[in-house]
C-alpha positions as CSV (number, residue, x, y, z in Angstrom):
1,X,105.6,88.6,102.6
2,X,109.1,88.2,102.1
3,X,109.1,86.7,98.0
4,X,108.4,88.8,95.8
5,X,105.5,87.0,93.9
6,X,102.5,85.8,95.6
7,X,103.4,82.1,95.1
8,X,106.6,82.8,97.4
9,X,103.8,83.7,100.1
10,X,102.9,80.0,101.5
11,X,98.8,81.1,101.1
12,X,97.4,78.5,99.6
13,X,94.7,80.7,98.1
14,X,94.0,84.2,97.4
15,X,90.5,85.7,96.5
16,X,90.3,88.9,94.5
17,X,86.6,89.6,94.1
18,X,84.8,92.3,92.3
19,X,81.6,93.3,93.7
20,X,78.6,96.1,93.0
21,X,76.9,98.2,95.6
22,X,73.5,96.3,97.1
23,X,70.6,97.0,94.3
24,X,72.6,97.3,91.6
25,X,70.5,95.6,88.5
26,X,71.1,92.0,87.7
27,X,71.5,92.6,84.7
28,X,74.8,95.0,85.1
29,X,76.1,92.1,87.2
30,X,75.8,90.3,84.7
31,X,77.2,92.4,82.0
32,X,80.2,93.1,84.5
33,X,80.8,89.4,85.2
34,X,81.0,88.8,81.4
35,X,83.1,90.7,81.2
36,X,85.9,90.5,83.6
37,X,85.6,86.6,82.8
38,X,86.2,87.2,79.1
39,X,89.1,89.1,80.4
40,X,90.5,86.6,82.7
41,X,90.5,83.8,79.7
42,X,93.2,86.1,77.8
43,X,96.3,84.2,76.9
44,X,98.3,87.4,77.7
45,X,96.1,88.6,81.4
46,X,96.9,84.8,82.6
47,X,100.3,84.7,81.6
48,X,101.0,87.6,83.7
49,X,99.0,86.1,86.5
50,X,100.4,82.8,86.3
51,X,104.2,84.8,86.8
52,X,102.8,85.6,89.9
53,X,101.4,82.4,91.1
54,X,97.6,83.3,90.4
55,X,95.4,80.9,88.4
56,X,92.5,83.3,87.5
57,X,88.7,81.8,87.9
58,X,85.7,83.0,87.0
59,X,82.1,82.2,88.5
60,X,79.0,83.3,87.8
61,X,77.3,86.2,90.1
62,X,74.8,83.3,91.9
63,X,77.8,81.2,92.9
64,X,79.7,84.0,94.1
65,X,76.8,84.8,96.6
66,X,76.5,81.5,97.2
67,X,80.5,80.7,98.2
68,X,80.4,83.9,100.4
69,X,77.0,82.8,102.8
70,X,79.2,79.3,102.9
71,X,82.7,81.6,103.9
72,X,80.8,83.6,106.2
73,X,79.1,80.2,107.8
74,X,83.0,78.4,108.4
75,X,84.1,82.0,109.6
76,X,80.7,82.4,111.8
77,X,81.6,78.9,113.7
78,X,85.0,79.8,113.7
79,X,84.7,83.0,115.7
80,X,82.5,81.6,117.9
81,X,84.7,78.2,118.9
82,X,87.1,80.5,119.2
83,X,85.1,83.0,121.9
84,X,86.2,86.2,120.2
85,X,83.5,88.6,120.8
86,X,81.5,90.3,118.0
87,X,82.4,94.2,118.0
């Protein structure tokens, strides 16, 4: 990356994602998730996202799951088309 913000890049997305160890309680997901998204909807965190080219988002534990089985399904064709081979 030559620029020096992330918006200089040419990506047209970036994922930061927080995650907990398998079995951790629903509820401390939860609480987590909460949290970090109260976070993300402070005027000063997203102004200093927004200087580097990040719109923060927020979803909710279930549809985080849910958006990585549909990632890992476009990235299981994907490899496959492509012939690479599992290691």
């Amino acid at each position: 990356m030559q620029g020096e913000h992330w918006k200089d890049a040419s990506v047209p997305q970036i994922h930061f994602r927080h995650v907990g160890a398998r079995g951790t309680p629903a509820a401390v997901l939860q609480k987590l998730n909460g949290q970090v998204a109260a976070i993300l909807q402070n005027a000063d965190v997203r102004e200093q996202f927004g200087k580097l080219g990040i719109t923060p988002l927020s979803m909710s534990p279930e549809k985080f799951a849910q958006h990585v089985r549909s990632e890992i399904a476009v990235y299981r064709r994907i490899v496959k088309q492509a012939g690479i081979p599992l290691q």
